[in-house]
N, C-alpha and C positions, 0 to 999 in steps of 0.2 A: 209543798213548797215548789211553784213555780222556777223550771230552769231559764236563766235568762242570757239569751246566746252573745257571747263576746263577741266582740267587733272584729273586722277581719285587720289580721295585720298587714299592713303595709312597706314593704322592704326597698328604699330609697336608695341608688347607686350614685355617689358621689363619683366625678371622676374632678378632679384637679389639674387647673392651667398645665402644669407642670406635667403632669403624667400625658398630659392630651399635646402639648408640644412636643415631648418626646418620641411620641406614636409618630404624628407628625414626622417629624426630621426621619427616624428609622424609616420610613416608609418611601419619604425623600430619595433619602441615599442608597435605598436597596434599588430603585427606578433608575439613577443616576448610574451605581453601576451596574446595571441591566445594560445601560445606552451605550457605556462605554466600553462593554462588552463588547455590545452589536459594532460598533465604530470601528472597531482594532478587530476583527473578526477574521479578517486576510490575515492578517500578523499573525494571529490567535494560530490560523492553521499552517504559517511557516513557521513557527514555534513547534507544534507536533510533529512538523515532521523532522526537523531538524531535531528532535527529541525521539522520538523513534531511529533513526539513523544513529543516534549515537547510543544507545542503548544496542541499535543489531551490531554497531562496531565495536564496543567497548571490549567484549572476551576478544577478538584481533588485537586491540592495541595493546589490551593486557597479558598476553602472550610475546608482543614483538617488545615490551616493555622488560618484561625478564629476562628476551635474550641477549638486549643490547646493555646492561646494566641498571635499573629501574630511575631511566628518562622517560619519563612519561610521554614530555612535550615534542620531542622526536619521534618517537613513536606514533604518536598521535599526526602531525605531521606527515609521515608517510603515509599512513592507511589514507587518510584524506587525499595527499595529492595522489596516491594508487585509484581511489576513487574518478577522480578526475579525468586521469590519462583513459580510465577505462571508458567513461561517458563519451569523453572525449574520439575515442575510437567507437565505439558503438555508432555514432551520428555522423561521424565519417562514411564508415561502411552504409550506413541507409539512404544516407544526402545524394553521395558521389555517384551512385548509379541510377538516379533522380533525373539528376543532371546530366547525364550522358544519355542519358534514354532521349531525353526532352531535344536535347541538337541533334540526335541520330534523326529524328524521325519530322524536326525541320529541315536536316541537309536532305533525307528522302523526299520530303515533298513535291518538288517541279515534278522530279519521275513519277511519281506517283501517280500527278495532277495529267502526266503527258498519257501514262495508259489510259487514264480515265477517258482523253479525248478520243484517241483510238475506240474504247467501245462503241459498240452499236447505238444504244439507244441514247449516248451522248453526243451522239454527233451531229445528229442532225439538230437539239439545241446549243449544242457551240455556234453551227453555223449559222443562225438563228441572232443568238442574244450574245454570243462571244462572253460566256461564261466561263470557261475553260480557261481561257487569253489571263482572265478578269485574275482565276484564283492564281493561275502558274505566277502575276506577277505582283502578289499579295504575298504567297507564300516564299520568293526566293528575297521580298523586302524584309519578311520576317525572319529569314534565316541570317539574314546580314547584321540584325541588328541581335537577333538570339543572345550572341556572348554577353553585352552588355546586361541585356533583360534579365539573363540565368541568374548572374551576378547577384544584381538585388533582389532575384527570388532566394538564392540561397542567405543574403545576407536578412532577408524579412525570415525565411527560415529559422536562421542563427537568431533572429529578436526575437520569435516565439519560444524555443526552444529557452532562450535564458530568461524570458518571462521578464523583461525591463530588469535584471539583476535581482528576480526574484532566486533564480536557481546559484548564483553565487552569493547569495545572504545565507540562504539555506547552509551550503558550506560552511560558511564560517561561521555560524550558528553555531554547527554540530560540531567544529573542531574545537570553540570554543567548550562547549560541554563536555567534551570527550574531555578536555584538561578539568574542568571544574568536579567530573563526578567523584571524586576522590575526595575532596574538601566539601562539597554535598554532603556527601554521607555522614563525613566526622564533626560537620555542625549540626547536623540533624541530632545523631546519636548521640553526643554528649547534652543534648535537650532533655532525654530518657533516661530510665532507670534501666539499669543494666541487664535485668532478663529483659525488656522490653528492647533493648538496641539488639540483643543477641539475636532475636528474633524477628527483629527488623532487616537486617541485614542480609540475615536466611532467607527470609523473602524475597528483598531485592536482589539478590543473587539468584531464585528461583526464576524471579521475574525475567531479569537481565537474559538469562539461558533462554527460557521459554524465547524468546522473542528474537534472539541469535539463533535458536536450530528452525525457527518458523523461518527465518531469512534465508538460510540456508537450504533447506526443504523446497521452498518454493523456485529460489536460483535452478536447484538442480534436476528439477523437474520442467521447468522453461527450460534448461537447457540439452535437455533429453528433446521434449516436441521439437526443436530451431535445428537442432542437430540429423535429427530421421529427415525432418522436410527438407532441408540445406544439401542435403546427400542424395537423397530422392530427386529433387528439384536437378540438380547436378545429372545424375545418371539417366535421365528423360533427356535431358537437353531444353530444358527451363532457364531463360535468361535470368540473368541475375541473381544466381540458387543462394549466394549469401546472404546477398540483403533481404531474400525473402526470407531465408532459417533467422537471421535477426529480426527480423518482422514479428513473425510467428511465436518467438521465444520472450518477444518483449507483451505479444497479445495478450500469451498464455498464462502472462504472472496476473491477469484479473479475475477476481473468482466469478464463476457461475457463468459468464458469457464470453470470457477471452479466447477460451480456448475455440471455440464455434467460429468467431470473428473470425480469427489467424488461418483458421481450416479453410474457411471459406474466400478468402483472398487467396491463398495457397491455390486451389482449385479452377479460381478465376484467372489466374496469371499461366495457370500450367496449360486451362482451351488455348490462352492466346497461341499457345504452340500446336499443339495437335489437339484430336477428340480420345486418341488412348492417351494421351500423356494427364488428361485435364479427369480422364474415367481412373486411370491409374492410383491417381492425387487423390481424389476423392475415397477412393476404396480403403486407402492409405489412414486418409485424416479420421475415419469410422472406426479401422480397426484398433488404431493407435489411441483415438479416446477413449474406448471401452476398455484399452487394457490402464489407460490412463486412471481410467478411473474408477475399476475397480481392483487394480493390483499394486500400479504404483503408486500413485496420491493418498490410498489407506497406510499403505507401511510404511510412506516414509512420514508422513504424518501422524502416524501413531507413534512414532520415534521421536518425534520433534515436537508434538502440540496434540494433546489426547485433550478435541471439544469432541463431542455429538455434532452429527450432521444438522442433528435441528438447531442447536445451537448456531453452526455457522451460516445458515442459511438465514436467522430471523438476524443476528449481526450484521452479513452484509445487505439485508435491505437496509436495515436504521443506518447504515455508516453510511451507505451510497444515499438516502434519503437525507442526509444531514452535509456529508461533505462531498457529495460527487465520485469521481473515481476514488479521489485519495482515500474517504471515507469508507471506500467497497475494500480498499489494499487495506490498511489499517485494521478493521472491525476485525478480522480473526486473530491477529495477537492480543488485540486489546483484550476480547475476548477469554483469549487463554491464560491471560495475567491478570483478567478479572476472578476468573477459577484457580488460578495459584492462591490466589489471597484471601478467597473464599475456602480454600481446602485447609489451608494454615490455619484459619479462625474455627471451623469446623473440628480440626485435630486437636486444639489447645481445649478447646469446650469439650470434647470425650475425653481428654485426659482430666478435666479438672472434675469432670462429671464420675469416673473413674474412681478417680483417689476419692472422693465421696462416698461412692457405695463402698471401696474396702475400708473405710475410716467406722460408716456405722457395721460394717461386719466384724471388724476387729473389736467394737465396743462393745457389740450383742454378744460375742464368743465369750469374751471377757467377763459380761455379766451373769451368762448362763453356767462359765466356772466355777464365779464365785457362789453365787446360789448353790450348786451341787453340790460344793465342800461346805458349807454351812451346816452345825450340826444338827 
């Protein structure tokens, strides 16, 4: 008996108007807000950071919150405007000796411009092309009119600086947050079941910490470097030793490169005085980052945010690849609250993995008793 081979079957995929208009529209609206993503993207990142700020302020307001009687929105209130005042002086001290440097060294000029005539090989192209004539009355027109000019250098300063009222949204952003996270929490958590909110909360309280002693850790290690250079700078006879320790101190809070930058302006500003004061500087800013970085950036960073080096170094490329500096400042807490929340999920999975092995050890115990007492 002849086998006689059946036909091959044919497996026909319906898709319907309906399923394929739906693909459709989903596909739509995930592009749509893709775009509108990208559009609000500046917003996107005064939202982080005004969300980071209030998360590094929150254990402050929370503390000054219990000692005034639990007023939250006074509280909150102060650490803000405390914020303020402080920015507020910070750019004072950097601005102001900006500004006086710039008129010192316009009211020097004529003198300047007059020894120059005096040298030798100027002199006889003074007498020549009356170049000398030309700057001494270039530069005493400039000096006349300097106050005015400073003025709107400082005040285009002050518009960079507040970023068209970016850095005042950021503010009240964050004050507003600092009041909301209280009422965040308790609509979140009442969405959950109750070991779930338990355990949510343990977190964000991990999270919150991590990101308060990473703020904290990094302050007080800028303010170690701005403080030796500030004093240093000072005991040479380096103009301006303040604004340059606030310099320094504000470089040093970028990772992997700030602290180099600040050393190296330090350096440049100390030649303009002498060649030991600028060799001094330099020997200075060498021995001060190696202790920087291997005595005090590990301990107090191991007290405040336990990543791995390789961790924070592939962080701040992707954050500074994605957001610029902010992204470089940001990526190691985020980092470190990425691993909070990774160790919570991690803990809970050994614990549940746990009570499993001793669930089937207590029922093998169990069955291998019964067995033996059987007669």
């Amino acid at each position: 008996m002849s086998h006689v081979p059946e036909p091959e079957r044919r497996v026909e995929i319906t898709v319907s108007t309906r399923t394929l208009l739906r693909v459709m529209l989903t596909a739509t609206a995930f592009l749509m807000v893709i775009y509108v993503f990208w559009q609000v993207r500046e917003i996107g990142q005064l939202v982080l950071i005004a969300a980071f700020l209030a998360l590094a302020l929150n254990p402050l307001v929370t503390v000054i919150e219990r000692k005034i009687g639990n007023h939250r929105g006074v509280a909150a209130v102060i650490v803000v405007l405390g914020l303020i005042i402080f920015l507020l002086a910070f750019l004072s001290a950097l601005l102001t000796p900006l500004y006086e440097e710039t008129r010192s060294f316009a009211t020097r000029a004529p003198a300047l411009i007059d020894e120059l005539r005096n040298w030798g090989p100027f002199h006889d192209l003074d007498a020549r092309y009356n170049v000398i004539q030309r700057l001494s009355d270039g530069a005493s027109e400039y000096s006349n009119r300097l106050p005015a000019q400073a003025g709107n250098l400082l005040g285009v300063a002050t518009a960079v600086v507040t970023g068209f009222g970016k850095s005042l949204t950021v503010l009240f952003m964050t004050l507003f947050l600092l009041l909301e996270i209280p009422r965040f929490l308790r609509t979140i958590t009442e969405l959950m079941r109750p070991g779930h909110a338990d355990r949510s909360l343990e977190v964000f309280d991990q999270v919150n910490g991590t990101i308060a002693r990473w703020t904290a850790g990094v302050l007080f290690i800028a303010a170690i470097a701005g403080t030796l250079t500030g004093v240093t700078a000072w005991i040479l006879g380096v103009p301006f030793a303040l604004a340059l320790g606030l310099l320094v101190a504000m470089l040093d809070i970028i990772p992997l490169v700030g602290a180099t930058i600040g050393s190296t302006v330090a350096v440049l500003v100390a030649l303009t005085t002498s060649l030991t004061a600028g060799i001094i500087m330099l020997v200075l800013a060498v021995v001060y980052q190696f202790i920087e970085n291997h005595i005090i950036q590990p301990v107090v960073m191991r007290k405040s945010i336990d990543v791995s080096p390789f961790i924070v170094v592939v962080s701040v490329l992707v954050g500074a690849s994605l957001l610029g500096i902010i992204g470089a400042l940001l990526a190691i807490p985020v980092a470190g609250s990425v691993q909070v929340v990774l160790r919570r999920i991690l803990d809970v999975r050994r614990q549940r993995i746990a009570a499993e092995r001793q669930l089937i050890l207590d029922l093998e115990g169990g069955s291998g008793a019964t067995v033996g007492d059987s007669p």
